[in-house]
PyMOL CGO cylinders between C-alpha atoms (Angstrom):
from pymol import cmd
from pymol.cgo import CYLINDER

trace = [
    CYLINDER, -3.65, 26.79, -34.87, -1.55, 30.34, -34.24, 0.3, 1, 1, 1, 1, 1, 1,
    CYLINDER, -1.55, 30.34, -34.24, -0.58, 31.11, -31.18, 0.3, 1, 1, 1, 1, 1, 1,
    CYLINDER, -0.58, 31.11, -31.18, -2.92, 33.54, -29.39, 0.3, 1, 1, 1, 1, 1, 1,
    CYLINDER, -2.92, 33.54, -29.39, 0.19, 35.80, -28.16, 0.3, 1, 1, 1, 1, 1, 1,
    CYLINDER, 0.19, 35.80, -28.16, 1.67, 35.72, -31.78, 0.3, 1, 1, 1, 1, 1, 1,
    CYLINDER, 1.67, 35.72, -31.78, -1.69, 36.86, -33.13, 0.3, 1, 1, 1, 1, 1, 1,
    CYLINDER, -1.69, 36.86, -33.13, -2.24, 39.94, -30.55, 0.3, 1, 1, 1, 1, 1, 1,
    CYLINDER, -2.24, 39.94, -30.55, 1.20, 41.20, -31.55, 0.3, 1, 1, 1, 1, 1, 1,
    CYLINDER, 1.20, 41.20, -31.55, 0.68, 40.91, -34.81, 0.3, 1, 1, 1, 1, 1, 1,
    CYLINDER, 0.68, 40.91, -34.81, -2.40, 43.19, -35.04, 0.3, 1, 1, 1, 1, 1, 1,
    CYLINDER, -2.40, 43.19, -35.04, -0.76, 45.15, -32.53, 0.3, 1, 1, 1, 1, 1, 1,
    CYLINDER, -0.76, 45.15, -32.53, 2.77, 45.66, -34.52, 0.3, 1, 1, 1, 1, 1, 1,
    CYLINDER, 2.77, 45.66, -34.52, 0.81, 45.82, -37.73, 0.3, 1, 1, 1, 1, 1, 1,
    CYLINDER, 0.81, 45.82, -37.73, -3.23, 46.52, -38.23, 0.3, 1, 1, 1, 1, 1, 1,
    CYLINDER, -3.23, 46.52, -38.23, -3.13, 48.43, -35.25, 0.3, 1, 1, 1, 1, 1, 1,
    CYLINDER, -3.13, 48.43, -35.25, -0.06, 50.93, -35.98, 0.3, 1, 1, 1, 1, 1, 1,
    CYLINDER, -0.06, 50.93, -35.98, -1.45, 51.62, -38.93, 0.3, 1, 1, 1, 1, 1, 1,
    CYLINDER, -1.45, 51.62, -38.93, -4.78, 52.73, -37.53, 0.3, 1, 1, 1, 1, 1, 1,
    CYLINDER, -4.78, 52.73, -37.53, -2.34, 54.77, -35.84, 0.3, 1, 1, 1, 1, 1, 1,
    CYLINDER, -2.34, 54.77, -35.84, -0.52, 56.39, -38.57, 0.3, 1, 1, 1, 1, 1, 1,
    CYLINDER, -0.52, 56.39, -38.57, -4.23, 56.95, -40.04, 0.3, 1, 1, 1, 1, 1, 1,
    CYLINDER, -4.23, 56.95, -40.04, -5.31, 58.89, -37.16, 0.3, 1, 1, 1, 1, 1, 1,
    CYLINDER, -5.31, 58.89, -37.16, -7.61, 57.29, -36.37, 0.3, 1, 1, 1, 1, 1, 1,
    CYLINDER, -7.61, 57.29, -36.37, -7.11, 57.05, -32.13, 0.3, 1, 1, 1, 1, 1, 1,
    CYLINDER, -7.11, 57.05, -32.13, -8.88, 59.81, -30.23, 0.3, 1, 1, 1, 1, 1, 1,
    CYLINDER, -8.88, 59.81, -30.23, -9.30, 58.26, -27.15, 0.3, 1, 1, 1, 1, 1, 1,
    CYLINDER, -9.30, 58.26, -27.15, -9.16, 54.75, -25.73, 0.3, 1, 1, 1, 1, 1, 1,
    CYLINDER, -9.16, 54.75, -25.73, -12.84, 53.75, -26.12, 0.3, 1, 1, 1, 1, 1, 1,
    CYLINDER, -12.84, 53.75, -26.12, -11.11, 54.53, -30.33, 0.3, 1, 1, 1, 1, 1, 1,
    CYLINDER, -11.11, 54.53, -30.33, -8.35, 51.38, -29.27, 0.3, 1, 1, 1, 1, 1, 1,
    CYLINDER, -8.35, 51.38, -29.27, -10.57, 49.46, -27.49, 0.3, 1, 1, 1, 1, 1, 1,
    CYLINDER, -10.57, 49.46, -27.49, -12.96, 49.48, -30.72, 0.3, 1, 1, 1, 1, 1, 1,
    CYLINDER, -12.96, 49.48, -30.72, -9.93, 48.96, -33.20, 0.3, 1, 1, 1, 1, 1, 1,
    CYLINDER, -9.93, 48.96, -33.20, -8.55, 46.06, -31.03, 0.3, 1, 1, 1, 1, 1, 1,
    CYLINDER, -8.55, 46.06, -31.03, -11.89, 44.74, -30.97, 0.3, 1, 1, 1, 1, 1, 1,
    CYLINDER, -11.89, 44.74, -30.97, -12.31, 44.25, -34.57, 0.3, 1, 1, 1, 1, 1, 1,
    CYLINDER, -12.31, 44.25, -34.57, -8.82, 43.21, -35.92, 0.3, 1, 1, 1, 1, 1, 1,
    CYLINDER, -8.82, 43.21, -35.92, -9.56, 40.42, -33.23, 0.3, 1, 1, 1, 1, 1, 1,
    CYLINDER, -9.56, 40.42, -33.23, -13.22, 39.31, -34.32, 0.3, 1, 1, 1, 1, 1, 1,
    CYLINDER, -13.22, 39.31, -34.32, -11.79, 39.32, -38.26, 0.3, 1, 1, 1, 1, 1, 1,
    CYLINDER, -11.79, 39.32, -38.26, -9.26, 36.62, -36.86, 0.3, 1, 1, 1, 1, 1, 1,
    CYLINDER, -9.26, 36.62, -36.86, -11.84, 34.95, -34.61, 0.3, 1, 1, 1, 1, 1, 1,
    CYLINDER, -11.84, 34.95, -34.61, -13.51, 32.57, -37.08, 0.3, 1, 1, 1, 1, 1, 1,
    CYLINDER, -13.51, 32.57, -37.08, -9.81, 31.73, -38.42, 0.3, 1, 1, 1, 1, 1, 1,
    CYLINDER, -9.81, 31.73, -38.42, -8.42, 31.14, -35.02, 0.3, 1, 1, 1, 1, 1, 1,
    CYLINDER, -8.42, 31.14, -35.02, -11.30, 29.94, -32.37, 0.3, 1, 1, 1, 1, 1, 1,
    CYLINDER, -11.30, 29.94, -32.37, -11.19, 33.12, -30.71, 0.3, 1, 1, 1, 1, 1, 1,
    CYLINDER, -11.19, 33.12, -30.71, -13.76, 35.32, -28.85, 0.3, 1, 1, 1, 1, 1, 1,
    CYLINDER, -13.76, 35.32, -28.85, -13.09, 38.59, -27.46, 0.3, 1, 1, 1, 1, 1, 1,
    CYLINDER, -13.09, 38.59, -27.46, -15.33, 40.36, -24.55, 0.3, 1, 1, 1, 1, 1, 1,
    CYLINDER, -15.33, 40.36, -24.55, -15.17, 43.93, -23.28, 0.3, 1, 1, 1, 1, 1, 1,
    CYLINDER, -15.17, 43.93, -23.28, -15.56, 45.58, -20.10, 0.3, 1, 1, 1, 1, 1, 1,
    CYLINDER, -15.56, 45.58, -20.10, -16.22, 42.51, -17.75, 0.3, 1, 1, 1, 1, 1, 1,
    CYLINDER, -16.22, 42.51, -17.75, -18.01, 43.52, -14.98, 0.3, 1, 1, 1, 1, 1, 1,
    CYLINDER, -18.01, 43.52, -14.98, -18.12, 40.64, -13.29, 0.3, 1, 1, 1, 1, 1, 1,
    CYLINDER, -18.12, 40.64, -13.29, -14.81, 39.64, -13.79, 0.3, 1, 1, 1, 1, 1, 1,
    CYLINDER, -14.81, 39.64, -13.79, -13.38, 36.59, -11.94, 0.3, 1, 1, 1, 1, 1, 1,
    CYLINDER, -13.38, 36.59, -11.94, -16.41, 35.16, -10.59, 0.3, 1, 1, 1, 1, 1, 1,
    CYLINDER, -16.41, 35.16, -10.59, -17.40, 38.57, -8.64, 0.3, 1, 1, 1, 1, 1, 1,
    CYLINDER, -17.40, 38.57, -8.64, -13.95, 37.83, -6.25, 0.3, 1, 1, 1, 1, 1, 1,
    CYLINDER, -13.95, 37.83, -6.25, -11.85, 41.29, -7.47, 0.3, 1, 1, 1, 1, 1, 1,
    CYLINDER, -11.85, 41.29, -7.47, -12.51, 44.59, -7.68, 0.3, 1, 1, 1, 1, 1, 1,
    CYLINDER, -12.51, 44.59, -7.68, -11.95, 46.80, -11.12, 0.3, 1, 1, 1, 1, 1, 1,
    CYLINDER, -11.95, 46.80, -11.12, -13.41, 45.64, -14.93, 0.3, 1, 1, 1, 1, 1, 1,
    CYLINDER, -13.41, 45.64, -14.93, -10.57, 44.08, -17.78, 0.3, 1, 1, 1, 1, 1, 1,
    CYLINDER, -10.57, 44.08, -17.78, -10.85, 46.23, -21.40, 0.3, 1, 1, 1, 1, 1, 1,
    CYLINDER, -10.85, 46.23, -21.40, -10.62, 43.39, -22.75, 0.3, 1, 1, 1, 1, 1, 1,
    CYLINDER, -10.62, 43.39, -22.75, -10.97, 39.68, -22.49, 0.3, 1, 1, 1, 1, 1, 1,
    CYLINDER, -10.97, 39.68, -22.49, -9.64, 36.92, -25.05, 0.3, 1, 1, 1, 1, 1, 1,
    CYLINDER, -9.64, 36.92, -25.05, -10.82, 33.31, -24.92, 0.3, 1, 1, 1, 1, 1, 1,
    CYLINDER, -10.82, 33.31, -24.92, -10.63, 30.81, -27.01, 0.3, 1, 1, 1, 1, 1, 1,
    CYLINDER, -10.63, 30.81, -27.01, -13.27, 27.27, -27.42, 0.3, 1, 1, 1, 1, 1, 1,
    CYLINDER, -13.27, 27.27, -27.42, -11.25, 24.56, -28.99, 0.3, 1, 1, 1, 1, 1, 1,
    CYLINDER, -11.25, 24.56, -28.99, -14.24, 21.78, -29.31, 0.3, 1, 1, 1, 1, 1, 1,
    CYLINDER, -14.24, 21.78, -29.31, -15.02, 22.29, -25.99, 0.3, 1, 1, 1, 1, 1, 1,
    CYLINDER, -15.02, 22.29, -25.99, -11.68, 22.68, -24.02, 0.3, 1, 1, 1, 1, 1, 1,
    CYLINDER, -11.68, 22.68, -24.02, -12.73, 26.92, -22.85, 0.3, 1, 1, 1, 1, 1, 1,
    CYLINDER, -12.73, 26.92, -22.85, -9.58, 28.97, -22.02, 0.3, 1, 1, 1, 1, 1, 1,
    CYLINDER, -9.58, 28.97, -22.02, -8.60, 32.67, -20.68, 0.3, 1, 1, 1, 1, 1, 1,
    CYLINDER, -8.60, 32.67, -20.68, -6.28, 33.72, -23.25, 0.3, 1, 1, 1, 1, 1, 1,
    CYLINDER, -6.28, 33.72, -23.25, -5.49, 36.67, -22.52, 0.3, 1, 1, 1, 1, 1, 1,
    CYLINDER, -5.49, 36.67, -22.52, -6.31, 39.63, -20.36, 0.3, 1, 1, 1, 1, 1, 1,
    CYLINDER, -6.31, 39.63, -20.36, -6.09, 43.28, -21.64, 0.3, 1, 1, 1, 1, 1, 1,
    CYLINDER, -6.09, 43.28, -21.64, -5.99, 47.14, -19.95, 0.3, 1, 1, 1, 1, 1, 1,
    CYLINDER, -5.99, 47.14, -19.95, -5.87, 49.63, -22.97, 0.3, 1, 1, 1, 1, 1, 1,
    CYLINDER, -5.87, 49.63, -22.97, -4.57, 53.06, -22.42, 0.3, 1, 1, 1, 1, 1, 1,
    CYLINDER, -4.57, 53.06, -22.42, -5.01, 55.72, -25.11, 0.3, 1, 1, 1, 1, 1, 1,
    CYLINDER, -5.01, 55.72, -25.11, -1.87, 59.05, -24.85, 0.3, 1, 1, 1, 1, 1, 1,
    CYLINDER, -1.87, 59.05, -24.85, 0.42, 57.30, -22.13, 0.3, 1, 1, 1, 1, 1, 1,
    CYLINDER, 0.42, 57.30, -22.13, 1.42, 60.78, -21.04, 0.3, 1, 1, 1, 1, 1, 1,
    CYLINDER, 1.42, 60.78, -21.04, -1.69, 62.07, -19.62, 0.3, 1, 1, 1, 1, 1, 1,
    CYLINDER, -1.69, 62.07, -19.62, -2.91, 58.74, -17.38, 0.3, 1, 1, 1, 1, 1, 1,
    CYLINDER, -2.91, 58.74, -17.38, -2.01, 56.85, -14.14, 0.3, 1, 1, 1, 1, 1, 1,
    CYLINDER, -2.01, 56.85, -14.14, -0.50, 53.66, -15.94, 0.3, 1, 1, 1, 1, 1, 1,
    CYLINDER, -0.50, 53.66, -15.94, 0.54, 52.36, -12.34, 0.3, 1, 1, 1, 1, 1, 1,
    CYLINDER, 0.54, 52.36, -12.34, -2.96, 51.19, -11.06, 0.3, 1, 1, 1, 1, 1, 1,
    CYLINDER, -2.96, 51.19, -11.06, -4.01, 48.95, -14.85, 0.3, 1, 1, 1, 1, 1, 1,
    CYLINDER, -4.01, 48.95, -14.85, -0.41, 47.09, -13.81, 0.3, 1, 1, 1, 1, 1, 1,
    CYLINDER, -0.41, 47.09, -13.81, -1.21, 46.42, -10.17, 0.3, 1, 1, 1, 1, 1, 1,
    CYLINDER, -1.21, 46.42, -10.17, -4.64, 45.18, -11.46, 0.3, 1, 1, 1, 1, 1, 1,
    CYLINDER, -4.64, 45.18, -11.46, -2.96, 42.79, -13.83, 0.3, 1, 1, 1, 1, 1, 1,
    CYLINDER, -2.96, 42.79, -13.83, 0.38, 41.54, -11.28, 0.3, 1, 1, 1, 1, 1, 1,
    CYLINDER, 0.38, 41.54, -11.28, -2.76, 40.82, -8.42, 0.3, 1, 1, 1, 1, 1, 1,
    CYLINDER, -2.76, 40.82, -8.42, -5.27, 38.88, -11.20, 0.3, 1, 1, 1, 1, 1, 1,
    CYLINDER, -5.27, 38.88, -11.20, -2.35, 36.96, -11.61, 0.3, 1, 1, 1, 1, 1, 1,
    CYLINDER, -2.35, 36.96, -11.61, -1.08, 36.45, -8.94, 0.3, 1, 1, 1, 1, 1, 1,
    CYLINDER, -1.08, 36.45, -8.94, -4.75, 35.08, -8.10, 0.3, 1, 1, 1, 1, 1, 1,
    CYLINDER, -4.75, 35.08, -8.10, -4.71, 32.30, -10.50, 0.3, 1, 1, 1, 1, 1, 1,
    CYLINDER, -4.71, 32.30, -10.50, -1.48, 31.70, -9.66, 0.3, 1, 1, 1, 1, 1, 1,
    CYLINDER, -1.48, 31.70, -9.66, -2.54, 30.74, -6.19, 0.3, 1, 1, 1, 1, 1, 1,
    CYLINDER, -2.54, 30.74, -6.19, -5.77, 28.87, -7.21, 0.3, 1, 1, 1, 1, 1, 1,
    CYLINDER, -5.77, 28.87, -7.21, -7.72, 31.14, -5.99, 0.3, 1, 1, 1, 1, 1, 1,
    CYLINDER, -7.72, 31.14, -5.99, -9.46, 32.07, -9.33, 0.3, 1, 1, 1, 1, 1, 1,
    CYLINDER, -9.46, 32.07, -9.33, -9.59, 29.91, -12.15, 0.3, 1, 1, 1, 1, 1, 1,
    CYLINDER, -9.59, 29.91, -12.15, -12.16, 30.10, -13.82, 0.3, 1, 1, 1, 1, 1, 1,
    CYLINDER, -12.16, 30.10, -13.82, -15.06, 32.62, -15.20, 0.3, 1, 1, 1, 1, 1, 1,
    CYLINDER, -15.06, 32.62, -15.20, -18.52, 32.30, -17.20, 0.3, 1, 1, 1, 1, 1, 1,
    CYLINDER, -18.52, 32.30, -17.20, -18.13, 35.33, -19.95, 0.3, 1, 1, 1, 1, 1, 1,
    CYLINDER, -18.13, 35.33, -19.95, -21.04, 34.04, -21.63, 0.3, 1, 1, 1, 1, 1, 1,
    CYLINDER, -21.04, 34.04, -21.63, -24.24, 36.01, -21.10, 0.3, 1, 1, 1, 1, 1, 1,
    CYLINDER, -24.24, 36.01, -21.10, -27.80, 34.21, -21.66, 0.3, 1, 1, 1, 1, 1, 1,
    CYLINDER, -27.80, 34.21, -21.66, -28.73, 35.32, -25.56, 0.3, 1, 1, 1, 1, 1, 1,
    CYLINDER, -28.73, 35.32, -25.56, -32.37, 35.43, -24.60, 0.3, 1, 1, 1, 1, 1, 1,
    CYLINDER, -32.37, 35.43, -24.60, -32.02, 37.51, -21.34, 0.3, 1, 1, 1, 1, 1, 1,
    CYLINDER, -32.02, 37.51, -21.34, -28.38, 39.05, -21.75, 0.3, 1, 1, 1, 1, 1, 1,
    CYLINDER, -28.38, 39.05, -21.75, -28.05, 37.93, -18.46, 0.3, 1, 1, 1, 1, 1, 1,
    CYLINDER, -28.05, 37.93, -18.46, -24.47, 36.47, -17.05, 0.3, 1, 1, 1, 1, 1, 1,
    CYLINDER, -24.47, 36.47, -17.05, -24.78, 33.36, -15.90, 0.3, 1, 1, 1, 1, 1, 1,
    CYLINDER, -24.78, 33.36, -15.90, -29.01, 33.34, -15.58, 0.3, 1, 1, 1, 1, 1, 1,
    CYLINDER, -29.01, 33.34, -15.58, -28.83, 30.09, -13.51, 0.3, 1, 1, 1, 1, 1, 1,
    CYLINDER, -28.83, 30.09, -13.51, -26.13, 31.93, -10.83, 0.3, 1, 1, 1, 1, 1, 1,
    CYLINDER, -26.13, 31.93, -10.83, -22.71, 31.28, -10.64, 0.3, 1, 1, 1, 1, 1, 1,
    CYLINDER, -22.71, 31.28, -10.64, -22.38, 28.20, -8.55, 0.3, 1, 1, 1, 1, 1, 1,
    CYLINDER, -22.38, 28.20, -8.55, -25.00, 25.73, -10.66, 0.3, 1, 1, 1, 1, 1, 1,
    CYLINDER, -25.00, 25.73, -10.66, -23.28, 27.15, -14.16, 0.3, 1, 1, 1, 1, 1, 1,
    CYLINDER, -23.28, 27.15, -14.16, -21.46, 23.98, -15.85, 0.3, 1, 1, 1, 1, 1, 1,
    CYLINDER, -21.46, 23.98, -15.85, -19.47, 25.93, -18.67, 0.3, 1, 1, 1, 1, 1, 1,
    CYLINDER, -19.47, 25.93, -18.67, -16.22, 28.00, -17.30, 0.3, 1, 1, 1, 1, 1, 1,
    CYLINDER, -16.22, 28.00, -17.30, -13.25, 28.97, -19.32, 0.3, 1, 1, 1, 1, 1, 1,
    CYLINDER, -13.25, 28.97, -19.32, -10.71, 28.45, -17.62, 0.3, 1, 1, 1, 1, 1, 1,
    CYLINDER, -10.71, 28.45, -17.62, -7.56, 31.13, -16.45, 0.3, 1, 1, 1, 1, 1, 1,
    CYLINDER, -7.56, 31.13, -16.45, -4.02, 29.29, -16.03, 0.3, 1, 1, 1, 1, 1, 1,
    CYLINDER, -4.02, 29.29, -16.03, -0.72, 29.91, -16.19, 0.3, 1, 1, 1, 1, 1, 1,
    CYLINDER, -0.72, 29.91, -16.19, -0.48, 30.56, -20.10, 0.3, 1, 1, 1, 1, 1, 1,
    CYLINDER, -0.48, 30.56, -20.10, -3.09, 33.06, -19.84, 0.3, 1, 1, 1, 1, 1, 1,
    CYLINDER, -3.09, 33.06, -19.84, -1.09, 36.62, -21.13, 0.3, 1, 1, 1, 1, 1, 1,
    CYLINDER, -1.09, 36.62, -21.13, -1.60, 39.47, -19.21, 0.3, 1, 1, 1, 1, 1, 1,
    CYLINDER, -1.60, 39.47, -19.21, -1.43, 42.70, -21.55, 0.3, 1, 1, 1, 1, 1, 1,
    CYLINDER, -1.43, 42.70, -21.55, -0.56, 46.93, -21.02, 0.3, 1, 1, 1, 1, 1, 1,
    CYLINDER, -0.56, 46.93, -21.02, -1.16, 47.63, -24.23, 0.3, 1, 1, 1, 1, 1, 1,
    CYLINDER, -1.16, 47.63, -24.23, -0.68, 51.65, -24.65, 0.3, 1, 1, 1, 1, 1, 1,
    CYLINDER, -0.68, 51.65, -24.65, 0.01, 54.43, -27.04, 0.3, 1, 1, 1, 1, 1, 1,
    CYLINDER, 0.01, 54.43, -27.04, 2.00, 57.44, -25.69, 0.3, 1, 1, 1, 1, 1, 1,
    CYLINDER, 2.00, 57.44, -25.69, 5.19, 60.01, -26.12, 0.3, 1, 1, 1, 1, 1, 1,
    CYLINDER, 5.19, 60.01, -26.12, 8.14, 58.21, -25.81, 0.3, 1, 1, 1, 1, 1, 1,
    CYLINDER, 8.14, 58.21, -25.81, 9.63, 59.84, -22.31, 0.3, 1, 1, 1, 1, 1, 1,
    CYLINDER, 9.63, 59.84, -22.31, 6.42, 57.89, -20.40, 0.3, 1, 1, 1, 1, 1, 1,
    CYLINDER, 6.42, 57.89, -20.40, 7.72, 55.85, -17.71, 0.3, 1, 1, 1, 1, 1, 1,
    CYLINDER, 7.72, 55.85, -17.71, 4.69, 53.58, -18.75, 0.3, 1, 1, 1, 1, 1, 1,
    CYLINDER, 4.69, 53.58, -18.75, 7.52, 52.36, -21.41, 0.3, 1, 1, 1, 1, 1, 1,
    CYLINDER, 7.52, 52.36, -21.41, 9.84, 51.59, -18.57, 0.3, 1, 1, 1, 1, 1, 1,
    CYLINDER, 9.84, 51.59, -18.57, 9.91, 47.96, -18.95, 0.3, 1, 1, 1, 1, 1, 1,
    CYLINDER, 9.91, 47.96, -18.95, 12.29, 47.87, -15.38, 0.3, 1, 1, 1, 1, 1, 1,
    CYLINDER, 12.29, 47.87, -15.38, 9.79, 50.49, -13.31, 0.3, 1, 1, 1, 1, 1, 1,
    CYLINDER, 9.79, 50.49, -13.31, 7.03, 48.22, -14.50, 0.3, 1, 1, 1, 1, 1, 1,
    CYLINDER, 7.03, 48.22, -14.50, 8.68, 45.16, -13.39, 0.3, 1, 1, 1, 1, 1, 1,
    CYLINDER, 8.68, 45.16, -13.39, 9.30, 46.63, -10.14, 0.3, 1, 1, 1, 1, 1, 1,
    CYLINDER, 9.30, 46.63, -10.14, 5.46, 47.06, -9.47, 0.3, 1, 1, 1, 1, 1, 1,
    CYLINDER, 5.46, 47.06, -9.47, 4.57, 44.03, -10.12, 0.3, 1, 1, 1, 1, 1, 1,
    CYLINDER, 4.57, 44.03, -10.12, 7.00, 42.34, -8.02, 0.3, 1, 1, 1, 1, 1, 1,
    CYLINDER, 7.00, 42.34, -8.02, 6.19, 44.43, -5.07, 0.3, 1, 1, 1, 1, 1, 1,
    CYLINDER, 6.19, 44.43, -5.07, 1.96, 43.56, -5.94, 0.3, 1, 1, 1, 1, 1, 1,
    CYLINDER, 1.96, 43.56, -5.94, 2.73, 40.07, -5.41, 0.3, 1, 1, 1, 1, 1, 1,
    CYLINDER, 2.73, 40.07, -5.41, 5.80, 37.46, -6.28, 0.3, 1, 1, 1, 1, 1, 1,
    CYLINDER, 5.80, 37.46, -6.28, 3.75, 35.43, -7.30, 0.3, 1, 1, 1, 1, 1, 1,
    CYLINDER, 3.75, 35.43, -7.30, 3.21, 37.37, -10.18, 0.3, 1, 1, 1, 1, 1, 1,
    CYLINDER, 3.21, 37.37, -10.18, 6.63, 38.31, -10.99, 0.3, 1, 1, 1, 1, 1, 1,
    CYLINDER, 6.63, 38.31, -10.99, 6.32, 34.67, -13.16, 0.3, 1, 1, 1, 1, 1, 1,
    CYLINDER, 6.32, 34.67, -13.16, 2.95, 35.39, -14.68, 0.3, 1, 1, 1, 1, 1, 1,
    CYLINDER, 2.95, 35.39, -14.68, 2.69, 36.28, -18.52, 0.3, 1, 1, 1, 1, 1, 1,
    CYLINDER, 2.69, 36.28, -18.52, 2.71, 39.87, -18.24, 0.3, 1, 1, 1, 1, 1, 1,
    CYLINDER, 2.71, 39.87, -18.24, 3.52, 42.05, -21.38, 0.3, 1, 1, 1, 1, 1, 1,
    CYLINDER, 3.52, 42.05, -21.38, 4.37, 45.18, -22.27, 0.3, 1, 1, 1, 1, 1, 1,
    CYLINDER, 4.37, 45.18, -22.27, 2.32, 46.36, -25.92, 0.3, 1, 1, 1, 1, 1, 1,
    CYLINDER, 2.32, 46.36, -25.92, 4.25, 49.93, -26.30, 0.3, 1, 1, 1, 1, 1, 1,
    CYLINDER, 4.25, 49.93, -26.30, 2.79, 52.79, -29.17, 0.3, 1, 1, 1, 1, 1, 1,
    CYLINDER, 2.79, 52.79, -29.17, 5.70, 55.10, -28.98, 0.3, 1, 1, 1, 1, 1, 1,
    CYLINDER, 5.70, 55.10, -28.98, 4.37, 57.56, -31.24, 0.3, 1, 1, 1, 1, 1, 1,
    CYLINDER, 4.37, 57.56, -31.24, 7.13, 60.43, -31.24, 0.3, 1, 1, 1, 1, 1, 1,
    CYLINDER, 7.13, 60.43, -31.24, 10.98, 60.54, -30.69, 0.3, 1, 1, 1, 1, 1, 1,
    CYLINDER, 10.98, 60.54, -30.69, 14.06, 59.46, -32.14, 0.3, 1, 1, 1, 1, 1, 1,
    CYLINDER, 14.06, 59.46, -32.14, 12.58, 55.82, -32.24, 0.3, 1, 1, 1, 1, 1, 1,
    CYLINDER, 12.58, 55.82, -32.24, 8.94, 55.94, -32.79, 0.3, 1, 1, 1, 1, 1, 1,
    CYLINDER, 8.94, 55.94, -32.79, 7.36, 52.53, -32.82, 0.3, 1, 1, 1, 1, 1, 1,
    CYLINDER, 7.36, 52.53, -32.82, 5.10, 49.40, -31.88, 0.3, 1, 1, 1, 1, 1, 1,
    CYLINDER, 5.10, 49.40, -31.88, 6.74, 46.43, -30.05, 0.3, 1, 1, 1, 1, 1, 1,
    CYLINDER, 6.74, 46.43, -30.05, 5.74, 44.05, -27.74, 0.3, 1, 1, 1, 1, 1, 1,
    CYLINDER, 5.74, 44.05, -27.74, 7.72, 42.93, -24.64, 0.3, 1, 1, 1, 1, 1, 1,
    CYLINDER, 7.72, 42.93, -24.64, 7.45, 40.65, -21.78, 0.3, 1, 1, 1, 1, 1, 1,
    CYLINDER, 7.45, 40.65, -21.78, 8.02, 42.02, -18.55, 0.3, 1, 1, 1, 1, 1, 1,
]
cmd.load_cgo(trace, "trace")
C-alpha cells in the first residue's frame, strides 16, 4: 500500500500543478475542490477517505474547522492521516493563524489529549455521531504519523514560503509540536524559480 504522504505530494507536485498551469484556481474553495478529487480517484486504490470542513473537529475539544481531513480504513484498523489548511494567492492572506492551528492540534495528540475523532456522519440522518460522542464505538484514530499540511499557492516573496519563520511559530505554539509531522506544500507560481515542492518543517 503507498504511503499516504507520498501520495499527497504526488498530486500535489503533479495533478495539482497542472490544474495550476490550466488556470483553473480562482479561489481556495477552487483547491479545496481539486484536492478533493485527485484524492477520491486514489481512494478506492489506496483505502483512503477524505472529509472537508470538519466542524466538529477533535471530538468538539478545539476551536477552528480543518479544509481537509484524510483517513484511511485498513480492514478495520481507522487512522488520521493527515490534516490539511488550504490557502489559495499566499500574498493576500494571514498564513500565520492555519500554522498555529496545526503546531496546537498537534501538539494535542501529542499530549494525549486528543486522539481520536468520529468523521463519519449517520447516512440516514447526516447526523455526526447520532448516538453522541461518548457511546460511539468507531474512532479513527490521530497519532504521531498523522501529517499535518500548509498546502498554499502564492508569489514567491510570501513569507508563507519561509520554511525557518514557519518553524519559528510553531515552536513558540507549543514544543511539543516542534516534532509533529508538519509540512510545508509550496505553489510558487512566479519568480526566478516557480514551482511545487513539498517540505517538512
Amino acid at each position: 500500500m503507498a504511503d499516504t504522504i507520498e501520495s499527497l505530494k504526488g498530486i500535489w507536485e503533479n495533478q495539482i500543478r497542472n490544474d495550476h498551469e490550466a488556470g483553473m484556481f480562482i479561489n481556495e474553495h477552487t483547491l479545496q475542490a481539486a484536492l478533493y478529487h485527485h484524492i477520491r480517484t486514489i481512494e478506492q486504490i489506496q483505502g483512503l477517505r477524505v472529509v472537508v470542513e470538519v466542524t466538529s473537529f477533535m471530538m468538539r475539544k478545539v476551536n477552528g474547522i480543518p479544509d481537509m481531513v484524510v483517513l484511511r480504513d485498513d480492514d478495520g484498523k481507522k487512522t488520521v492521516e493527515a490534516v490539511i489548511e488550504l490557502k489559495c494567492d499566499a500574498n493576500a492572506f494571514r498564513y500565520q493563524e492555519d500554522i498555529e492551528k496545526l503546531a496546537t492540534w498537534a501538539a494535542m495528540v501529542d499530549s494525549g489529549e486528543c486522539c481520536k475523532d468520529v468523521f463519519e456522519a449517520n447516512p440516514r440522518t447526516l447526523c455526526w455521531a447520532d448516538c453522541g460522542v461518548e457511546n460511539y464505538d468507531s474512532y479513527y484514530e490521530f497519532s504521531a504519523d498523522t501529517h499535518w499540511i500548509f498546502a498554499a499557492l502564492g508569489p514567491s516573496g510570501c513569507d508563507a514560503f519561509d520554511a525557518e519563520r514557519l518553524q519559528k511559530i510553531i515552536r513558540t505554539v507549543h514544543q511539543r509540536a516542534a516534532n509533529a509531522n508538519l509540512w510545508l506544500f509550496s505553489g510558487i507560481i512566479d519568480g526566478q524559480s516557480p514551482g511545487f515542492g513539498a517540505l517538512r518543517l
